[in-house]
C-alpha positions in Angstrom: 0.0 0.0 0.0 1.4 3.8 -0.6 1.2 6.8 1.6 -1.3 7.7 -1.2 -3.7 5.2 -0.8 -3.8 5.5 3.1 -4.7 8.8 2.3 -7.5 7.7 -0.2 -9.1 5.3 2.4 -9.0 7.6 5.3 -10.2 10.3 3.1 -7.0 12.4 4.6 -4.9 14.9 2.4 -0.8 14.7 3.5 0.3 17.4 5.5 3.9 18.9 4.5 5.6 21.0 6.1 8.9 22.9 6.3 10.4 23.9 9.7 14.0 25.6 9.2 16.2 22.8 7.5 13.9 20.2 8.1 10.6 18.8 6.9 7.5 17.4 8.9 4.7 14.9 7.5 1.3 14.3 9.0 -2.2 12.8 8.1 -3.7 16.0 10.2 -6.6 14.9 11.6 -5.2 11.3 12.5 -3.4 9.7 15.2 -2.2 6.0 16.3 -3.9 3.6 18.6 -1.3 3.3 21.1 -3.2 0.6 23.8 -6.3 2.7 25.2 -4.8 6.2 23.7 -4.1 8.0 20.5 -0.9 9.4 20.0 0.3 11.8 17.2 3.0 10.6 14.8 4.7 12.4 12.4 7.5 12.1 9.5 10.9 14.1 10.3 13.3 14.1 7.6 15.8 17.2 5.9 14.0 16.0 2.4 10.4 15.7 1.4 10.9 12.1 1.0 13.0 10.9 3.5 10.2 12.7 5.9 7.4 10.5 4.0 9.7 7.7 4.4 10.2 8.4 8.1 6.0 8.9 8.5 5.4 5.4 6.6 7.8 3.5 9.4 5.9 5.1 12.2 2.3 3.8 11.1 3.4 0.9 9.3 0.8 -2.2 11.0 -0.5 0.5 13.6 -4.2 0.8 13.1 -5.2 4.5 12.6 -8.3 6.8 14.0 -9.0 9.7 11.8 -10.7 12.1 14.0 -9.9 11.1 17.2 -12.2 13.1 19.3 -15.1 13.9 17.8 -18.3 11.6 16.5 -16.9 10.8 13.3 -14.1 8.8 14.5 -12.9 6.4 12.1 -10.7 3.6 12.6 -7.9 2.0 10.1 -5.8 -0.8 10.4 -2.9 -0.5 8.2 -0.9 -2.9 6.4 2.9 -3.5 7.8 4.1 -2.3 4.5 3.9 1.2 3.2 5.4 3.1 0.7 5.8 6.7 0.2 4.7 6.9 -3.0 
């Protein structure tokens, strides 16, 4: 699965962005399952795609909530192999 298609199912856009030398890379409005919580987990990386690379390791076979806190919560579980295209 791509970074693309977790995007399609969750019906999230990618969030990108630049902080001094150093890029950051989000779903926005989703967070991991961490036991009984939700955490937030972002992509660090000093390129666009080592970030996206970074973000696909940190929800790679997690299960994601879109929404977290509202009542449209959405759950996802994600496959353990994700790329960033």
């Amino acid at each position: 699965m791509t970074l693309t298609e977790v995007g399609i199912i969750t019906g999230e856009l990618l969030e990108i962005k630049k902080v001094k030398n150093s890029f950051h890379v989000c779903f926005p409005r989703a967070e991991v399952k961490d036991g009984a919580f939700t955490i937030g987990v972002y992509g660090h990386g000093n390129t666009k795609i080592k970030a996206k690379k970074d973000y696909c390791k940190q929800i790679a076979g997690k299960r994601i909530v879109v929404n977290p806190y509202s009542q449209n919560r959405e759950e996802f579980s994600l496959p353990l192999n994700i790329t960033y295209k």
